[in-house]
C-alpha positions as CSV (number, residue, x, y, z in Angstrom):
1,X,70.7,157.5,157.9
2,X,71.6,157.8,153.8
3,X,73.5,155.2,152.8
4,X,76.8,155.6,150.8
5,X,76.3,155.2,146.9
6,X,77.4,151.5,145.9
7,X,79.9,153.0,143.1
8,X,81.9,154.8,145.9
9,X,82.0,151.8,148.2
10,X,83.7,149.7,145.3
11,X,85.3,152.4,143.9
12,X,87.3,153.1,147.3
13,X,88.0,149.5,147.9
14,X,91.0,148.3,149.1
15,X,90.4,145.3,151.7
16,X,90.9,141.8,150.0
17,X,88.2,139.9,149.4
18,X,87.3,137.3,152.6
19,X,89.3,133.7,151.8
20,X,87.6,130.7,153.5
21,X,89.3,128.4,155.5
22,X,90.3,126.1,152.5
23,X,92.2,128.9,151.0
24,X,89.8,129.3,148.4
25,X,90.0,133.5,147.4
26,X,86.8,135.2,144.6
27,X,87.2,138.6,143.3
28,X,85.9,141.3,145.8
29,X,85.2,145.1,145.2
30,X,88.1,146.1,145.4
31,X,89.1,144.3,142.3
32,X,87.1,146.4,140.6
33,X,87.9,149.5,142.2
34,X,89.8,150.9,139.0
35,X,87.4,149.9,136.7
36,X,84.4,151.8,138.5
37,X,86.7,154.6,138.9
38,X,87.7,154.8,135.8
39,X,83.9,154.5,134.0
40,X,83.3,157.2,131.3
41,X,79.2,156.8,132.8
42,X,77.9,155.4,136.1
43,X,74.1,156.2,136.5
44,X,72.7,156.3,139.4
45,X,68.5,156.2,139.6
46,X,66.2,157.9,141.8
47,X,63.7,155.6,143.5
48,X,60.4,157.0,141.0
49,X,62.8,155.8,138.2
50,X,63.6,152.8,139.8
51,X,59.8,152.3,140.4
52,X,59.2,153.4,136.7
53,X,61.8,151.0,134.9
54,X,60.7,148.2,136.9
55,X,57.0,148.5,135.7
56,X,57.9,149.0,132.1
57,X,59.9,145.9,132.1
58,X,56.7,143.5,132.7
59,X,53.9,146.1,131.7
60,X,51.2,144.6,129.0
61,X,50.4,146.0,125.5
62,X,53.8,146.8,123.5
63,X,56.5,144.5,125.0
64,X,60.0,145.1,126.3
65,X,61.0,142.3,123.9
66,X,59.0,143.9,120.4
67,X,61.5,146.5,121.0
68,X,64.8,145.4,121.8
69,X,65.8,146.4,117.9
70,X,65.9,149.5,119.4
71,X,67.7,149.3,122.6
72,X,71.4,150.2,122.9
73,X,74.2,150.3,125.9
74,X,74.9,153.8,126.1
75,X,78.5,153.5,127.1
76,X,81.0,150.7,126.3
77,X,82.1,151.1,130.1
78,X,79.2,151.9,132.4
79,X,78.2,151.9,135.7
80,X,74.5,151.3,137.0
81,X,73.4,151.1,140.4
82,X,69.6,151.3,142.5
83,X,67.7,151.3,145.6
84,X,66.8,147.3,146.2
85,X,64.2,147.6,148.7
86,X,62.4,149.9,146.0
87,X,62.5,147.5,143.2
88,X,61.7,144.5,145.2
89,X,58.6,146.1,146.5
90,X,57.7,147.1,142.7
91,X,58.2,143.7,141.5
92,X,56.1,141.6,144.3
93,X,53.2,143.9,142.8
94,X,53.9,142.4,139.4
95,X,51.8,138.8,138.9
96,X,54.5,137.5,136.8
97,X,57.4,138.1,138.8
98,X,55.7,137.0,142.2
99,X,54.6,133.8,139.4
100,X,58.5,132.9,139.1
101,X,59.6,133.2,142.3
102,X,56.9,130.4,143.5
103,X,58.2,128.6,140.4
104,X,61.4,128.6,141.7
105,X,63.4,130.6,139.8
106,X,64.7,133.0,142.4
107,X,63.9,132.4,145.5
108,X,67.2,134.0,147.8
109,X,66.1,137.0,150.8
110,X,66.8,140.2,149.2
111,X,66.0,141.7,152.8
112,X,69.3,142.8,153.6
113,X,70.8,144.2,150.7
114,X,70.6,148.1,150.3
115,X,71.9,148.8,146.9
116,X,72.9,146.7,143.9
117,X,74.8,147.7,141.0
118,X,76.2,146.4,137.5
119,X,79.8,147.1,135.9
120,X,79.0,146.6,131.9
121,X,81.1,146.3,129.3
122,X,79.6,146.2,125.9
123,X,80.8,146.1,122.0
124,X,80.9,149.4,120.1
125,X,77.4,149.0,118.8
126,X,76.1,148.4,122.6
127,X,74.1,145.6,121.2
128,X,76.1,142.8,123.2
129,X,78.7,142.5,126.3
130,X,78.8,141.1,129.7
131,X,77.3,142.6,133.1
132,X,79.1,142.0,136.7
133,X,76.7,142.8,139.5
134,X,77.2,143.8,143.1
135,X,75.6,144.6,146.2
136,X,76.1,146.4,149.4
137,X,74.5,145.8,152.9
138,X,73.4,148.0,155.7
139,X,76.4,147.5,157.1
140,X,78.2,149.1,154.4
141,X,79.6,145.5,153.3
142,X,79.8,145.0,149.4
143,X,79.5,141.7,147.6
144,X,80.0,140.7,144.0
145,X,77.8,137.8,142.5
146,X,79.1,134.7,141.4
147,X,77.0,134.7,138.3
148,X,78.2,136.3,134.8
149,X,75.7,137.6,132.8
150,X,76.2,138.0,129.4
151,X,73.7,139.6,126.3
152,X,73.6,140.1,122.7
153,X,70.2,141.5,121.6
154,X,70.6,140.8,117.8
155,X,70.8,137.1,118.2
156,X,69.5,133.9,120.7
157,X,72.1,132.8,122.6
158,X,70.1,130.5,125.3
159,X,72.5,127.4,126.2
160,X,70.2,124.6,127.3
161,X,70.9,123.8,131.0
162,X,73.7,121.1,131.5
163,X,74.9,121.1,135.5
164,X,78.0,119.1,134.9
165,X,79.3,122.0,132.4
166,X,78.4,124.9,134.0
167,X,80.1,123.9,136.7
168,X,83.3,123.5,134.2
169,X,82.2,127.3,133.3
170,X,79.8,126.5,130.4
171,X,76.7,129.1,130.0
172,X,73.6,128.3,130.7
173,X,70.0,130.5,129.7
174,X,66.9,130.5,131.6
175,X,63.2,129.4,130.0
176,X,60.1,131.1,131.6
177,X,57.4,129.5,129.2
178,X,54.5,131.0,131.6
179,X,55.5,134.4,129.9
180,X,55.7,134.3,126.1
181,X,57.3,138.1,126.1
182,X,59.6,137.7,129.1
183,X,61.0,134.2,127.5
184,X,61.7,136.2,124.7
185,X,64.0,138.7,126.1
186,X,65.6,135.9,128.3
187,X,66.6,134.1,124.8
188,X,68.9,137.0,124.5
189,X,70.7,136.3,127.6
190,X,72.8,133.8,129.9
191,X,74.8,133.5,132.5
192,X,78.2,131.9,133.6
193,X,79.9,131.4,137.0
194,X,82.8,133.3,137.7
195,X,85.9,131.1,137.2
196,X,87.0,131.4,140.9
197,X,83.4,130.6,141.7
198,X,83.2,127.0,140.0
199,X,86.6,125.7,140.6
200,X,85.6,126.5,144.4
201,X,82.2,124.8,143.5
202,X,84.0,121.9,141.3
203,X,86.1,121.4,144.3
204,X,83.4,120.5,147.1
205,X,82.1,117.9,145.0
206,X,78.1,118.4,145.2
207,X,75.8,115.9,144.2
208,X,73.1,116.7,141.6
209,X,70.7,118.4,143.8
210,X,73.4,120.8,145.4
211,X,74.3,121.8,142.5
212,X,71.0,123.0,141.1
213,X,70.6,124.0,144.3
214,X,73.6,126.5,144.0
215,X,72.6,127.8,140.9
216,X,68.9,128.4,142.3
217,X,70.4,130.2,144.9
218,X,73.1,132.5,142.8
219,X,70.6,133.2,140.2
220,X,67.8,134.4,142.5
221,X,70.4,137.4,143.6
222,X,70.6,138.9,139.6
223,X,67.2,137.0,137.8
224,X,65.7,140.2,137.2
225,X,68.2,142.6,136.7
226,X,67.9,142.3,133.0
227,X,64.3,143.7,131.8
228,X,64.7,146.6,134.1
229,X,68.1,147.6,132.6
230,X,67.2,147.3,129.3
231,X,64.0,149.2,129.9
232,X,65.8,152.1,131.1
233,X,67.7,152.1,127.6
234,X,65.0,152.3,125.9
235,X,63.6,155.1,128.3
236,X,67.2,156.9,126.5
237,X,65.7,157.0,123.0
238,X,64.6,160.7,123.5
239,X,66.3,162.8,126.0
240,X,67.0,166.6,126.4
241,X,71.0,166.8,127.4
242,X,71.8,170.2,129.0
243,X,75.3,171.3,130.1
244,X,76.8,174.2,131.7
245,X,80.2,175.3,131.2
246,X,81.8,176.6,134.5
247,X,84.6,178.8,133.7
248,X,84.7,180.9,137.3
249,X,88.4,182.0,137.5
250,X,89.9,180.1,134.1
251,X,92.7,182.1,132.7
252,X,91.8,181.7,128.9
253,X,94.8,181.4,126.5
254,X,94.4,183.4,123.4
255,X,92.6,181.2,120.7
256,X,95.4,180.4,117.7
257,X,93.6,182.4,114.9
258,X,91.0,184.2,114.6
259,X,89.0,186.6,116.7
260,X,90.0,187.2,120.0
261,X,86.3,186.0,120.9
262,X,86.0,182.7,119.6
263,X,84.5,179.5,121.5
264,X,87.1,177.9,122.9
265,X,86.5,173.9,121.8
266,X,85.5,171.6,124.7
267,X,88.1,169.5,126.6
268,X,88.5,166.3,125.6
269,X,84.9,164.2,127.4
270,X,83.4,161.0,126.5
271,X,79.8,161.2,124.5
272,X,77.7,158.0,125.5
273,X,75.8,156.4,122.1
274,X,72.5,158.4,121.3
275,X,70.2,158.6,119.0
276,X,70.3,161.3,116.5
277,X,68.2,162.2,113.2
278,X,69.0,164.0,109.8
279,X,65.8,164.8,107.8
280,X,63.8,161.5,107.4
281,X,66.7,159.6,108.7
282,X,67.3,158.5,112.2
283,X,70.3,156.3,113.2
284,X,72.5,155.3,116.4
285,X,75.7,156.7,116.9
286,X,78.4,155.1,118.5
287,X,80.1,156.3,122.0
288,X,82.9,158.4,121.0
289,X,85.7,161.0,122.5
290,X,85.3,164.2,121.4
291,X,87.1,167.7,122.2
292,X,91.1,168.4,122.8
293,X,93.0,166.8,125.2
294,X,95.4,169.8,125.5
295,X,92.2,171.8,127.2
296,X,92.0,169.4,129.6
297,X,90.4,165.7,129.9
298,X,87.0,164.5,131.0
299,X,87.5,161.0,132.8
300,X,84.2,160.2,134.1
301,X,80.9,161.1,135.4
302,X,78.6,160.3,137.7
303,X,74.6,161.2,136.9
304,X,71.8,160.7,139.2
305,X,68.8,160.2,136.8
306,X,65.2,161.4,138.4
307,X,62.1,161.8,137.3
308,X,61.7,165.6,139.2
């Protein structure tokens, strides 16, 4: 049976998130249900691209990390969501990743979870923001992480690890010296528990070991989320947009001036960030609104990226 696509579980939300007997509450989908609604972009991949973004992430020769000058968040909102069975059987045939899960650094049963997602909200420049992931079971059941992760790839923002603070909502990075190139692209990130997450946490008291613990076991659900993202941004550098204007039964008003068989302008749509050259001269341009609002508006779309 096909499972329902993760952005329309969260995005049709409503039941409050599951309080524990304490009275403890942490944000559930349906806090979220606006925002995913609401996204300008949600992606959705196709298995082969899964497979794909997976393998690019760790492959040898020219790095992930020699080329994150040219990576950029195509959307300051946007919404990104995957197969996990498919990635996590592409990632126990990579040595390094299979290398860091005996080390430790993520060791939690991905087993049950179908799909995972991430809600990202970046600057204007989709060099830096934050990423909220969430995941849904077979059951249909979504979850969101307790982990934050945030990202700027123009500068190293790796916090050393100190358990006492992150547990006081401090960021902390993670060090993979094994694998120069991976460490790399990791100095560009860290992560911070959600603040209902560590005053629930700060509240129980753990000892030392619980704690790391803890953060073993809420890392291991997001540790390599990351590389393959940021590998399918870079996939974005050259791409071949098509679109098809459906205007089946549309009652065209007269255009103001002109001819009576002008283009009509679009409506008004959100353009993700792309690159675009002039001459010798290639640069990024920003996401942006374009078109007139009195034609109509654009809100959001939802695109399932394939290989086929």
């Amino acid at each position: 049976m096909r499972s329902l696509r993760l952005l329309d579980l969260v995005s049709q939300s409503t039941a409050a998130a599951p309080t524990l007997p304490e009275g403890w509450a942490f944000p559930g989908a349906h806090h979220f249900a606006d925002a995913v609604r609401s996204c300008p972009l949600r992606l959705v991949l196709a298995d082969d691209l899964t497979q794909c973004t997976t393998q690019l992430a760790y492959a040898e020769g020219a790095r992930l990390s020699g080329c994150l000058d040219l990576i950029h968040v195509p959307s300051q909102q946007l919404w990104l969501e995957w197969v996990e069975a498919t990635r996590q059987s592409t990632l126990r045939e990579i040595p390094s990743c299979a290398d860091a899960c005996c080390s430790g650094i993520t060791s939690t049963d991905r087993s049950s979870v179908r799909r995972t997602g991430v809600l990202i909200a970046a600057d204007q420049a989709g060099r830096a923001g934050t990423m909220r992931t969430f995941w849904s079971t077979a059951t249909e059941q979504v979850y969101s992480a307790a982990l934050l992760t945030e990202f700027d790839l123009d500068h190293v923002m790796r916090p050393a690890l100190d358990v006492d603070a992150v547990f006081s909502g401090t960021a902390f990075g993670v060090v993979m010296p094994v694998e120069a190139a991976l460490d790399e692209l990791l100095s560009h990130v860290c992560f911070r528990l959600d603040p209902a997450w560590a005053s629930y946490y700060r509240g129980a008291n753990l000892t030392e070991n619980e704690q790391l613990l803890v953060l073993r076991e809420v890392l291991g659900t997001m540790a390599f989320d990351m590389p393959m993202i940021l590998a399918l941004f870079l996939l974005f550098l050259e791409h071949i947009e098509v679109r098809a204007p459906i205007d089946v039964g549309y009652q065209s008003a007269a255009p103001p001036s002109g001819s009576a068989n002008q283009r009509r302008g679009p409506r008004l749509h959100h353009v993700r960030g792309h690159i675009a050259r002039r001459g010798d001269k290639v640069f990024w341009r920003l996401p942006h609104l374009r078109g007139s609002a009195h034609r109509g508006v654009v809100r959001s779309r939802t695109v399932q990226l394939s290989f086929h």
